[in-house]
C-alpha positions in Angstrom: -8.8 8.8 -16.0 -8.7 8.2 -12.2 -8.6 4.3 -11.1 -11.4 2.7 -8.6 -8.8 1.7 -5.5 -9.7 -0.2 -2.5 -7.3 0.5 0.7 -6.4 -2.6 2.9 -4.4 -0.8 6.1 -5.2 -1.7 9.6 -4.4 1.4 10.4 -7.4 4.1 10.3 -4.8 7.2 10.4 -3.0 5.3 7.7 -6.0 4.6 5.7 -6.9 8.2 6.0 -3.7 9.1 4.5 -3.7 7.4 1.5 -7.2 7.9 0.6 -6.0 11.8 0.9 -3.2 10.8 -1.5 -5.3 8.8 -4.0 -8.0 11.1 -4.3 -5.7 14.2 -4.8 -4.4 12.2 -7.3 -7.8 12.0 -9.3 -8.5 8.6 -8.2 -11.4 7.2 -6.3 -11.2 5.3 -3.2 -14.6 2.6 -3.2 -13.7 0.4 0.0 -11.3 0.2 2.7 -10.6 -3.1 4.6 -8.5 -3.5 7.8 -7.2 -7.0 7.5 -6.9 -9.4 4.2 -9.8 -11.0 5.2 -11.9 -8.1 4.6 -9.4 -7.5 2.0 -10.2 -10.5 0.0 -14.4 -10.4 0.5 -14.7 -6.6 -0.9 -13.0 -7.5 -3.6 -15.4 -9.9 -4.8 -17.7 -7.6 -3.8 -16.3 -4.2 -5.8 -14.2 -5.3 -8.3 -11.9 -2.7 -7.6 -8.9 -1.5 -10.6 -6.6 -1.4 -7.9 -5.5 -2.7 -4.3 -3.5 -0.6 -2.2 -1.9 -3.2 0.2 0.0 -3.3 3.8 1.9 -6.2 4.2 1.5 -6.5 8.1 -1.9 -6.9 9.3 -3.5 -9.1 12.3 -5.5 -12.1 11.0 -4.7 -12.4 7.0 -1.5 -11.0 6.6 -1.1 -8.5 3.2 0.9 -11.2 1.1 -1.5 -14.1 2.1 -4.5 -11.8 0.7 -2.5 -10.7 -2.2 -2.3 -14.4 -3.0 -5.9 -15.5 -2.3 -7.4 -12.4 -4.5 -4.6 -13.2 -7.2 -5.8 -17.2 -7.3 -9.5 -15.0 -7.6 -8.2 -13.1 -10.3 -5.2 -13.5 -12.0 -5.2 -10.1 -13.4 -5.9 -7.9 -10.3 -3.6 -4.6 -9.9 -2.2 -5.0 -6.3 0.6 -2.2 -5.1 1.8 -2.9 -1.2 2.4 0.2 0.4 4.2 -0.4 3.9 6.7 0.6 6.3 9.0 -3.0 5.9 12.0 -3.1 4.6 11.9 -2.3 0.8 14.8 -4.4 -0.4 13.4 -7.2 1.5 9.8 -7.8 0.7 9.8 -5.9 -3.0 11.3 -9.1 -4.2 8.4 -11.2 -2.2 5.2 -9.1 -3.4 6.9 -9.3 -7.4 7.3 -13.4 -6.7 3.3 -13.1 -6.1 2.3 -11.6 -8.2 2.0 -7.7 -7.2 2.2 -4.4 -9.4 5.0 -3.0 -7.2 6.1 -2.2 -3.7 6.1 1.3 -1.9 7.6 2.5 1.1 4.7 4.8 2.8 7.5 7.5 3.5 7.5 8.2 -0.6 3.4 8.4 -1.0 4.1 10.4 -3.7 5.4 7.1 -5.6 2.3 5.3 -5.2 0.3 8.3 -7.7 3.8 7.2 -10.3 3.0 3.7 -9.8 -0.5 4.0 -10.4 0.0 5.9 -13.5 2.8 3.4 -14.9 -0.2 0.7 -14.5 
């Protein structure tokens, strides 16, 4: 059974991309926010099974959002999907709280992730 995702990306072509990847996955994409702000109020809002997550983002920043919606709700499903270094912030987003950490070079991995979850 596919999972309800919101996307957080500021980037539209990124955003684009993995909604292509989610849905071709069987999963269904109900929000997409550009910044954790936006991040943080639609999940109130649409109580999503699963955050998709960039880490860099003008405003709210990824990991601060991750943190806010995880003081929200301590069970939330959060996977950050961005370009950083992997060795580097994999350790950070685990330390918070997040599901896991992929590298948007391996979409692919996020679909495994999800279906780990």
């Amino acid at each position: 059974m596919g999972k309800r995702i919101l996307i957080v990306d500021d980037s539209s072509i990124m955003r684009k991309m993995i909604r292509e990847t989610l849905t071709s996955g069987g999963h269904e994409v109900i929000g997409e926010a550009k910044n954790g702000a936006d991040a943080v109020a639609l999940y109130q809002d649409l109580n999503p099974d699963l955050i998709t997550m960039d880490i860099t983002m003008r405003g709210m920043d990824g990991l601060a959002a991750a943190k806010e919606i995880l003081e929200l709700d301590k069970s939330a499903h959060i996977i950050f999907f961005s370009n950083l270094d992997e060795e580097k912030y994999s350790q950070d987003v685990k330390e918070i709280g997040a599901k896991g950490y992929v590298n948007k070079h391996n979409q692919s991995e996020i679909l495994k992730l999800i279906d780990r979850l």
